[in-house]
C-alpha positions in Angstrom: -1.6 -6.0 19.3 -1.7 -9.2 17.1 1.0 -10.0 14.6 0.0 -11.3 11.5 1.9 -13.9 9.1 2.0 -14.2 5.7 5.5 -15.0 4.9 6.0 -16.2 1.1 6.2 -19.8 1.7 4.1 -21.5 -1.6 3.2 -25.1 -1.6 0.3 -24.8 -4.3 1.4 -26.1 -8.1 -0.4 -27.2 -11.5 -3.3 -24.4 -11.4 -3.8 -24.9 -7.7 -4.8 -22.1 -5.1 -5.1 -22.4 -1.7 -7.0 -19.4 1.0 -6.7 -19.3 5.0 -8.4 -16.7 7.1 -5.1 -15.4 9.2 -7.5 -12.5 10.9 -11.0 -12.4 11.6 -13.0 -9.8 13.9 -16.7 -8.0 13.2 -14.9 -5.1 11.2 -12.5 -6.8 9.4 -11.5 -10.1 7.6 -8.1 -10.7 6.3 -7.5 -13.7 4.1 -4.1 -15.1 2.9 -4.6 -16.7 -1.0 -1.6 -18.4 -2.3 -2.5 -19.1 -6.0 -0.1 -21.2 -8.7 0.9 -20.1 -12.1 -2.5 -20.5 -14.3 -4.6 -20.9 -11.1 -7.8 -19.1 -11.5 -10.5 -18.4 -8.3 -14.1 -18.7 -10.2 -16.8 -15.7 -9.6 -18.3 -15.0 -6.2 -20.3 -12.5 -5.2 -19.5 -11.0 -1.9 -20.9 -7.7 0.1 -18.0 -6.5 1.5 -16.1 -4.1 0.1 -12.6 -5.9 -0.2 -8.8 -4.4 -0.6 -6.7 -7.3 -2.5 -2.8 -6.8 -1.8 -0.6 -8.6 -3.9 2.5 -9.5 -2.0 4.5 -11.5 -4.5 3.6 -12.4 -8.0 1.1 -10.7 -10.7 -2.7 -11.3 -10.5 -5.2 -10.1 -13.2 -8.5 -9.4 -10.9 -12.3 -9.2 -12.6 -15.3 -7.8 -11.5 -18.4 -6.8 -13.3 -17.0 -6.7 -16.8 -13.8 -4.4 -15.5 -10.3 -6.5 -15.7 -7.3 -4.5 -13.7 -3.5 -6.6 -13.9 -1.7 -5.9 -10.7 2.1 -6.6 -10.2 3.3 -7.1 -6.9 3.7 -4.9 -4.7 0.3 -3.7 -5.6 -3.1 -3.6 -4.4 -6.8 -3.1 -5.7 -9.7 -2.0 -4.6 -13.2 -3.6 -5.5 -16.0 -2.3 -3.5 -19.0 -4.3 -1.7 -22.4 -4.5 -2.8 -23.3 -7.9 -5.1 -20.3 -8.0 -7.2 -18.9 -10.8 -8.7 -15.6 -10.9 -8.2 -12.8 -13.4 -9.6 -8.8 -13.6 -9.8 -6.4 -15.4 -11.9 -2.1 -15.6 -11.6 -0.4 -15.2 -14.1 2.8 -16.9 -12.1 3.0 -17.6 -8.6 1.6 -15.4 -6.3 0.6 -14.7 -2.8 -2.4 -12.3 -2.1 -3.8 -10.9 0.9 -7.5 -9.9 1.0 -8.7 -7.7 3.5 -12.4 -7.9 4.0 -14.3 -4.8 5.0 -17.0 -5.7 6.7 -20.0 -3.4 6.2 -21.8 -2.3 9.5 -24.8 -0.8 7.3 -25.6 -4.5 6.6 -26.0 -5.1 10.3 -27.5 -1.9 11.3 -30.1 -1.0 8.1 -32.8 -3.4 9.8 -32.7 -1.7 13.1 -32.5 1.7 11.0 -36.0 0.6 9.2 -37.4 -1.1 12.3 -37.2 2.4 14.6 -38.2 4.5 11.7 -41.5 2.9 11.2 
């Protein structure tokens, strides 16, 4: 059993954001992202499939021309694949992202390798 912190403490200010990986294991990832008012995480593209959890605050979250506003306590779901993916708060907030690694990723090589 691990106990995992993300108590509301903020310390980011004037369109700042801050992230730190509070869990990390070959399944899953979980991220703590403390963002200011106005503070805006460009586009990435990831391959997991990724649960964002807002904790405090209200966060409008962008992927692949689809916008979705989510008040805290609230949560989203924006699945893997090469997404781009963005956030922006519209006051402070503190998100939790929750990385789903994707084992198909890992295993699809040995898959093609032993069906030859």
């Amino acid at each position: 059993m691990k106990i995992i912190d993300f108590a509301k403490t903020y310390s980011c200010a004037d369109g700042r954001y801050a992230a730190s990986v509070l869990f990390n294991q070959e399944a899953v990832k979980i991220r703590r992202i403390e963002l200011a008012a106005g503070a805006r995480i460009p586009p990435c593209r990831m391959k997991e499939d990724v649960v964002f959890v807002v904790i405090d605050g209200r966060v409008t979250f962008r992927t692949e021309g689809e916008e979705s506003v989510v008040n805290a306590p609230g949560a989203v779901f924006i699945p893997g694949g090469a997404t781009t993916r963005s956030m922006e708060a519209d006051e402070p907030s503190l998100v939790l992202a929750v990385l789903c690694k994707r084992e198909a990723d890992a295993s699809e090589g040995e898959r093609s390798g032993s069906d030859s």
